[in-house]
Backbone as JSON Lines, residues from 0, in Angstrom:
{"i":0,"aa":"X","n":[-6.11,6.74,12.89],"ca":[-7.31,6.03,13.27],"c":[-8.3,6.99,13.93]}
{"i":1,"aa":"X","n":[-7.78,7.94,14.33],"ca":[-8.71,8.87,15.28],"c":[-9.43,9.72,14.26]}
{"i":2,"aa":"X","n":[-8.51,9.94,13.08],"ca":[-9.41,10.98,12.2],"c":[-10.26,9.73,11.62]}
{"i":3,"aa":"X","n":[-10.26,8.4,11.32],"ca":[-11.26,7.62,10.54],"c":[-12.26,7.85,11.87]}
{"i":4,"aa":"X","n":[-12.45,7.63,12.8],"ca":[-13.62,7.36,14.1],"c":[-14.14,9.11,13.94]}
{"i":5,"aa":"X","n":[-13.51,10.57,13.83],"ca":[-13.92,11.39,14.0],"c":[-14.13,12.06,12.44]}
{"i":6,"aa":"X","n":[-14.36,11.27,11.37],"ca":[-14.56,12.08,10.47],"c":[-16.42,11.53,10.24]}
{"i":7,"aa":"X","n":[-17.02,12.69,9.79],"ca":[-18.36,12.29,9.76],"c":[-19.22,11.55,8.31]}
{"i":8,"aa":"X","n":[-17.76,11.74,7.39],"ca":[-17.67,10.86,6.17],"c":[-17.35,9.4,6.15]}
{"i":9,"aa":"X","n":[-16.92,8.99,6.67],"ca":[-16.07,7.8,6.72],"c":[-17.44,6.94,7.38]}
{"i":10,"aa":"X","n":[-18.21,5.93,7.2],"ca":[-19.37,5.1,7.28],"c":[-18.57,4.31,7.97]}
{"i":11,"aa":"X","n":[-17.64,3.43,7.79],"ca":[-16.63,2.02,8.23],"c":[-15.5,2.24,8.03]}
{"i":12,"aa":"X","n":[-15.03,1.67,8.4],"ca":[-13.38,1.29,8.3],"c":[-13.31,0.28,9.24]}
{"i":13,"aa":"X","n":[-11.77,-0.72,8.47],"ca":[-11.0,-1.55,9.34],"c":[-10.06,-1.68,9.37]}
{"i":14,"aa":"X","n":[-9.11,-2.25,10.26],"ca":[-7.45,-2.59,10.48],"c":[-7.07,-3.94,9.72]}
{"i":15,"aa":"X","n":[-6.11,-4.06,8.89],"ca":[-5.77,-5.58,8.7],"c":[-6.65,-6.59,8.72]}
{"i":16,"aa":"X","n":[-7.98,-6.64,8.32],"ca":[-8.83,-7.54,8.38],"c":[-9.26,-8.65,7.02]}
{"i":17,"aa":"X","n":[-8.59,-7.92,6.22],"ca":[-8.93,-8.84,4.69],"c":[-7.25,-9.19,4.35]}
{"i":18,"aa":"X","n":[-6.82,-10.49,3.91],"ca":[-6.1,-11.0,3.43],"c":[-6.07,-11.4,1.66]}
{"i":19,"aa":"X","n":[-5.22,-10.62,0.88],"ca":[-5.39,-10.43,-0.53],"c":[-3.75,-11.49,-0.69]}
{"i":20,"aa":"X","n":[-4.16,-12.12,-1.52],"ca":[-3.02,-13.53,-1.9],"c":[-2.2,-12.81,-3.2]}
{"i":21,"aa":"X","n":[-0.5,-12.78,-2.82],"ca":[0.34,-12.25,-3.72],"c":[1.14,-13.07,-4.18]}
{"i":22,"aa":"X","n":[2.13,-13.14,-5.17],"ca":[3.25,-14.08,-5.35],"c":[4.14,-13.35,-4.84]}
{"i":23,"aa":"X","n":[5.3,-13.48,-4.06],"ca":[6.55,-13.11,-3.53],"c":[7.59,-13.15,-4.97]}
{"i":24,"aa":"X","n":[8.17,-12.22,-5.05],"ca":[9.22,-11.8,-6.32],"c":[10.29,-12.51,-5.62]}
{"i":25,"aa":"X","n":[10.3,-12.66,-4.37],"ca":[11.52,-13.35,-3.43],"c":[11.76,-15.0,-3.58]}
{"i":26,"aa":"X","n":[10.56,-15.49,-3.41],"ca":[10.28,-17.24,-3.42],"c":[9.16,-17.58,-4.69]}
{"i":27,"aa":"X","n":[8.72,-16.89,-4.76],"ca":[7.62,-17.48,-6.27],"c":[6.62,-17.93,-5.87]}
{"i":28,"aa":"X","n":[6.44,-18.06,-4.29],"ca":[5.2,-18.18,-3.57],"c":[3.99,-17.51,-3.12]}
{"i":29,"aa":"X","n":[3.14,-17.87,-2.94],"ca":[1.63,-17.46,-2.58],"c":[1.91,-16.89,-1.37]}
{"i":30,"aa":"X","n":[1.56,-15.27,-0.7],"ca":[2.03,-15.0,0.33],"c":[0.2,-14.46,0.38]}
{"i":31,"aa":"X","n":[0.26,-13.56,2.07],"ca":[-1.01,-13.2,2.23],"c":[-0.81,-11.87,2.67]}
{"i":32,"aa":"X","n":[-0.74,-10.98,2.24],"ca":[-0.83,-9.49,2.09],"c":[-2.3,-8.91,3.02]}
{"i":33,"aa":"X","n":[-2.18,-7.94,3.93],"ca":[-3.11,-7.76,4.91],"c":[-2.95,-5.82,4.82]}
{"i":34,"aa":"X","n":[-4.16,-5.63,3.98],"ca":[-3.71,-4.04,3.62],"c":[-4.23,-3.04,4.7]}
{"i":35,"aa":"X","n":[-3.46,-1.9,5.19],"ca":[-3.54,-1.86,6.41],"c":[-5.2,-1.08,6.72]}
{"i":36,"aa":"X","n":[-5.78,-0.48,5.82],"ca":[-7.26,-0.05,6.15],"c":[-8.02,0.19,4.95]}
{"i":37,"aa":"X","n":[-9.15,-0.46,5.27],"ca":[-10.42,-0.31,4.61],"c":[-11.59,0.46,4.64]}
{"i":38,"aa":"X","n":[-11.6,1.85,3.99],"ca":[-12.34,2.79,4.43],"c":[-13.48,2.79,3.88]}
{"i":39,"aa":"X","n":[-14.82,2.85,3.96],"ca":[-15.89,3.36,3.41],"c":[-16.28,4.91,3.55]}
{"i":40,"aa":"X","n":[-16.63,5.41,2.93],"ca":[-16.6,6.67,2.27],"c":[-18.15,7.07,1.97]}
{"i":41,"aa":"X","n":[-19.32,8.28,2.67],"ca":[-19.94,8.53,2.07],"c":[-19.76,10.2,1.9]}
{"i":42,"aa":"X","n":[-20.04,10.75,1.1],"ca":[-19.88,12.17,1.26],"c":[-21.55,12.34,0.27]}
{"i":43,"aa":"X","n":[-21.93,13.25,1.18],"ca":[-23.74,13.88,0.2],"c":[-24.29,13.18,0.01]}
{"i":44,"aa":"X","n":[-25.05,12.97,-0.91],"ca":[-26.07,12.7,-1.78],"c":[-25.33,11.49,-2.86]}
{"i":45,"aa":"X","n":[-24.06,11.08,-2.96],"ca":[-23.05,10.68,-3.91],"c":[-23.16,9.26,-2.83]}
{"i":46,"aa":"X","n":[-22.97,7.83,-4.19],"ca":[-23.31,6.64,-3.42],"c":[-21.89,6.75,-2.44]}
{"i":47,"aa":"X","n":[-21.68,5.72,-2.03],"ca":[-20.77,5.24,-0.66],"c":[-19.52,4.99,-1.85]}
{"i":48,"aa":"X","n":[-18.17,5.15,-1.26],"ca":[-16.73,4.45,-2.39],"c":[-16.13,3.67,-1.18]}
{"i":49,"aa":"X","n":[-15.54,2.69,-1.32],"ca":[-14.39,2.27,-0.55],"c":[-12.95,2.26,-1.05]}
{"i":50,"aa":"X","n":[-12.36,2.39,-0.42],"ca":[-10.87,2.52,-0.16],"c":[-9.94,1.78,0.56]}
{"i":51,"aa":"X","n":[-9.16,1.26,-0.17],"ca":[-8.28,0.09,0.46],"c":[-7.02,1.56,0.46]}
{"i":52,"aa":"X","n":[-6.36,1.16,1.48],"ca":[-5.44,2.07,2.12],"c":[-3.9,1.18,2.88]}
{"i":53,"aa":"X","n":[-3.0,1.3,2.05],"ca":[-1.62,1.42,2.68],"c":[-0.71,2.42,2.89]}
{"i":54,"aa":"X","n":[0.07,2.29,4.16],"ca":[0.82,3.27,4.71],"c":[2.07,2.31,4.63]}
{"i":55,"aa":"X","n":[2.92,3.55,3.93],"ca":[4.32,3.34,3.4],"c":[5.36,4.2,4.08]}
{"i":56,"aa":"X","n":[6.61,4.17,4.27],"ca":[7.32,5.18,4.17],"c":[7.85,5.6,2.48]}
{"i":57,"aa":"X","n":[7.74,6.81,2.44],"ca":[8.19,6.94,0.57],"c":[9.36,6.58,0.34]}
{"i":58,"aa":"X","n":[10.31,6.25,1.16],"ca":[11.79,5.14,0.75],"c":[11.34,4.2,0.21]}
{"i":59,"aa":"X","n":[10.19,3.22,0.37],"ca":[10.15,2.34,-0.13],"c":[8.8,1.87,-1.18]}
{"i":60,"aa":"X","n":[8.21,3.5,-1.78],"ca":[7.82,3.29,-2.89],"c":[8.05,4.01,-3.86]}
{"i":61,"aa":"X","n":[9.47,4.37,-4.06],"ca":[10.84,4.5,-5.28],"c":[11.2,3.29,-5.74]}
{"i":62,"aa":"X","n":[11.2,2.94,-6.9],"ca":[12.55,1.95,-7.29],"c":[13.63,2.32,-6.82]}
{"i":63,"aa":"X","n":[14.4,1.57,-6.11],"ca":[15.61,1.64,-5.61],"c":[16.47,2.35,-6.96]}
{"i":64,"aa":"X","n":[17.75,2.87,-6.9],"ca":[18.74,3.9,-7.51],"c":[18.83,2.49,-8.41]}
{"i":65,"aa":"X","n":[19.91,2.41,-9.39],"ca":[20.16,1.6,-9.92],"c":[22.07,1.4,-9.5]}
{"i":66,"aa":"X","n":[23.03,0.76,-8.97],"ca":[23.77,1.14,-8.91],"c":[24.83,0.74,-10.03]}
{"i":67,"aa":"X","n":[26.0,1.6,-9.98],"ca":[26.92,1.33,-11.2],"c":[27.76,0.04,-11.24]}
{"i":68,"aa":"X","n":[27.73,-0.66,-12.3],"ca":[28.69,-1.98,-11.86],"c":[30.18,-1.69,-11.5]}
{"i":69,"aa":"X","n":[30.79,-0.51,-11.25],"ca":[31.56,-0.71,-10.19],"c":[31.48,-0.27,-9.13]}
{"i":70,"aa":"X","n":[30.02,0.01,-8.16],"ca":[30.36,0.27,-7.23],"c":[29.39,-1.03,-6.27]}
{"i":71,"aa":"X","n":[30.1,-1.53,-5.24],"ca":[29.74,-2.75,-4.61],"c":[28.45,-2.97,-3.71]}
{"i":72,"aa":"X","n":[27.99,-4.41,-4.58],"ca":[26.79,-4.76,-3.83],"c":[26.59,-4.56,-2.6]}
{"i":73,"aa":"X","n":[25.98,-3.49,-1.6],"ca":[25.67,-3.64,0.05],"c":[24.83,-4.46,0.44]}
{"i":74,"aa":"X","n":[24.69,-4.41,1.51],"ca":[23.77,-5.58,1.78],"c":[22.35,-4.29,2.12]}
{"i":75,"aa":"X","n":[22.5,-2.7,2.57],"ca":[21.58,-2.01,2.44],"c":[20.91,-2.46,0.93]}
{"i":76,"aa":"X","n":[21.76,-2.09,-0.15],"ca":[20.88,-2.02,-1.64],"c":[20.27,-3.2,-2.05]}
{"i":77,"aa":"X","n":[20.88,-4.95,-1.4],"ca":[19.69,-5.52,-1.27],"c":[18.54,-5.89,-0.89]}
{"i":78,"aa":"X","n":[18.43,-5.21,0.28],"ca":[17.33,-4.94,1.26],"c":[16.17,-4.39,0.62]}
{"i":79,"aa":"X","n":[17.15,-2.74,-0.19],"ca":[16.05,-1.86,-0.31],"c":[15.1,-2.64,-1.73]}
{"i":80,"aa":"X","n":[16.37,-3.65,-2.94],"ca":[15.48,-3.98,-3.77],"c":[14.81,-5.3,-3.35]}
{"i":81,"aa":"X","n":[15.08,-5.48,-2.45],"ca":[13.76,-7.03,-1.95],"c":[12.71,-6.14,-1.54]}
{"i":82,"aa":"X","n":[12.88,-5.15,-0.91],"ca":[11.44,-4.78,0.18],"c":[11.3,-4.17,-1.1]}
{"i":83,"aa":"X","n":[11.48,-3.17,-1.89],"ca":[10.24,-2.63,-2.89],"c":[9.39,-4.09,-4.3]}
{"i":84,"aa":"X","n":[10.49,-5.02,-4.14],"ca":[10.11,-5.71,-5.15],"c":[8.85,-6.58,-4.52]}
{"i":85,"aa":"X","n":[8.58,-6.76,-2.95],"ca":[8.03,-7.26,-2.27],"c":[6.41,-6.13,-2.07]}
{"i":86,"aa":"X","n":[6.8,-5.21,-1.86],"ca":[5.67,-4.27,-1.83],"c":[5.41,-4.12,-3.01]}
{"i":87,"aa":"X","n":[6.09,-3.75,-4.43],"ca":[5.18,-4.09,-5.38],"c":[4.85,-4.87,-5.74]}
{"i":88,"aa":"X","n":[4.61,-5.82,-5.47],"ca":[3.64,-7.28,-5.88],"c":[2.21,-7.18,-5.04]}
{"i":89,"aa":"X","n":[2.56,-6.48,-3.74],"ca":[1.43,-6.05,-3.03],"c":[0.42,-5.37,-3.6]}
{"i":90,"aa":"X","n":[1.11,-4.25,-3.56],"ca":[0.15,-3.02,-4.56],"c":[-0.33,-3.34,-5.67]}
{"i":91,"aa":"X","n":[0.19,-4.17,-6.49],"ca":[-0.17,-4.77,-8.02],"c":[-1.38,-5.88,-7.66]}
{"i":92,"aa":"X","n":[-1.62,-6.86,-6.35],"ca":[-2.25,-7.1,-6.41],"c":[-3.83,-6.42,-5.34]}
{"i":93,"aa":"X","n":[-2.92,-5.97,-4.86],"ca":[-4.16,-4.97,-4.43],"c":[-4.95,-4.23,-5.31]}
{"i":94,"aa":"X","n":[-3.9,-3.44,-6.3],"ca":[-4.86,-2.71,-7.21],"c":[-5.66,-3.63,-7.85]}
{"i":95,"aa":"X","n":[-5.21,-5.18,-8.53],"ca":[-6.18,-6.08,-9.03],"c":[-7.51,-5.92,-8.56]}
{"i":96,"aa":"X","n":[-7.22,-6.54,-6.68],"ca":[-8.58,-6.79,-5.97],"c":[-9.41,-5.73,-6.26]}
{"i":97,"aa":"X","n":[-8.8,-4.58,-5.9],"ca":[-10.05,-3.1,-6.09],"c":[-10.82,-3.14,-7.27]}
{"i":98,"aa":"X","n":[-9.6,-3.18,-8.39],"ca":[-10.13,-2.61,-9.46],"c":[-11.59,-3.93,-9.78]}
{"i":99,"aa":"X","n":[-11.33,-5.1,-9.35],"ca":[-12.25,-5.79,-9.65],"c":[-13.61,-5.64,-8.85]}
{"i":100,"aa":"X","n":[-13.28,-4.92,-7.84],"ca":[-14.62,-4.3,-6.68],"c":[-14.99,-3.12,-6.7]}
{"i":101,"aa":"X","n":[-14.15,-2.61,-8.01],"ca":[-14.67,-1.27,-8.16],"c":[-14.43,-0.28,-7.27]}
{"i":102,"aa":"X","n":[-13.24,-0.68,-6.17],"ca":[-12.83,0.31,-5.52],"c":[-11.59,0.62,-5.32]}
{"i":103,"aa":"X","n":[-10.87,1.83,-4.73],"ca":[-9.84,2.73,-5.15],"c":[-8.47,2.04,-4.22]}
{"i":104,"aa":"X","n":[-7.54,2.05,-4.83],"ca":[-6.04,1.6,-4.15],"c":[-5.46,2.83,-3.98]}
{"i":105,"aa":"X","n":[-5.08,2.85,-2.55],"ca":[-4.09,4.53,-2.45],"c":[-3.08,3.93,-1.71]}
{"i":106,"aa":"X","n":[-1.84,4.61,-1.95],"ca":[-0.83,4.35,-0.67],"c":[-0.5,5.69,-0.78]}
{"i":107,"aa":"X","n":[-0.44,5.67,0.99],"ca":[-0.08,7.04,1.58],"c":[1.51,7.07,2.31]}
{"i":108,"aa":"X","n":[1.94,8.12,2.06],"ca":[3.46,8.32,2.7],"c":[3.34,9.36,3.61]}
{"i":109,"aa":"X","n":[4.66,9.31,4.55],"ca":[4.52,10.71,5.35],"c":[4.23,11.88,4.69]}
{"i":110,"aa":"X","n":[4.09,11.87,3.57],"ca":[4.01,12.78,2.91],"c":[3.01,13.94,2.86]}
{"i":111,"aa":"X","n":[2.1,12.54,2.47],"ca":[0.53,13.07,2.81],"c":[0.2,12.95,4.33]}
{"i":112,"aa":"X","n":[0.83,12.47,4.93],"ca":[0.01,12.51,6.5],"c":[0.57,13.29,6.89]}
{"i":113,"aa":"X","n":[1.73,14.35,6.86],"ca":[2.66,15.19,7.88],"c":[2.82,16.3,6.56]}
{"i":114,"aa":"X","n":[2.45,16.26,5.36],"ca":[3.09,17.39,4.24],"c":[4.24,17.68,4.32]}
{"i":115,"aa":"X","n":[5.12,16.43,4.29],"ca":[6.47,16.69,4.1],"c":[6.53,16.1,2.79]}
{"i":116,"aa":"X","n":[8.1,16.85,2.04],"ca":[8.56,16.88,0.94],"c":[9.56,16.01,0.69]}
């Protein structure tokens, strides 16, 4: 948040402020997805872009391993395939919303915020 307030590109941004409506892969229900920042973007002479922005850990934007039918259901490996099956319905409809506003869907991992591998 400190680099969105101190970058001299960034016009706006917000926290959790727009609610984008998903179906849950879990219940088949209408859930309300709250993506964590909304950046506006001007750089030069080039119009303004916005950017819808989620922060992930990259565990959980892998498809989970697939495991072998003999080795036993954990209750970790259902976790990990509810929460990605749950975040991708997010992202799928996030990318919808953008793409229909003409603006960009990113999810970021420690990856990109710390350049770890």
């Amino acid at each position: 948040m400190r680099y969105l307030d101190e970058n001299s590109s960034i016009v706006q941004w917000s926290s959790e402020e727009l609610a984008i409506p998903y179906v849950s892969p879990l219940d088949g229900r209408v859930h309300r997805y709250f993506p964590d920042f909304i950046v506006k973007i001007k750089r030069d002479s080039n119009p303004a872009t916005i950017h819808m922005i989620e922060i992930k850990p990259a565990a959980q934007t892998k498809i989970p391993t697939v495991r072998k039918t003999s080795q036993p259901v954990t209750r970790k490996y259902i976790t990990e395939v509810m929460t990605y099956g749950v975040n991708n319905a997010k992202c799928q409809a996030a990318t919808e919303y953008c793409n229909d506003r003409g603006w960009k869907f990113i999810v970021i991992t420690e990856r990109e915020l710390f350049g770890k591998k």
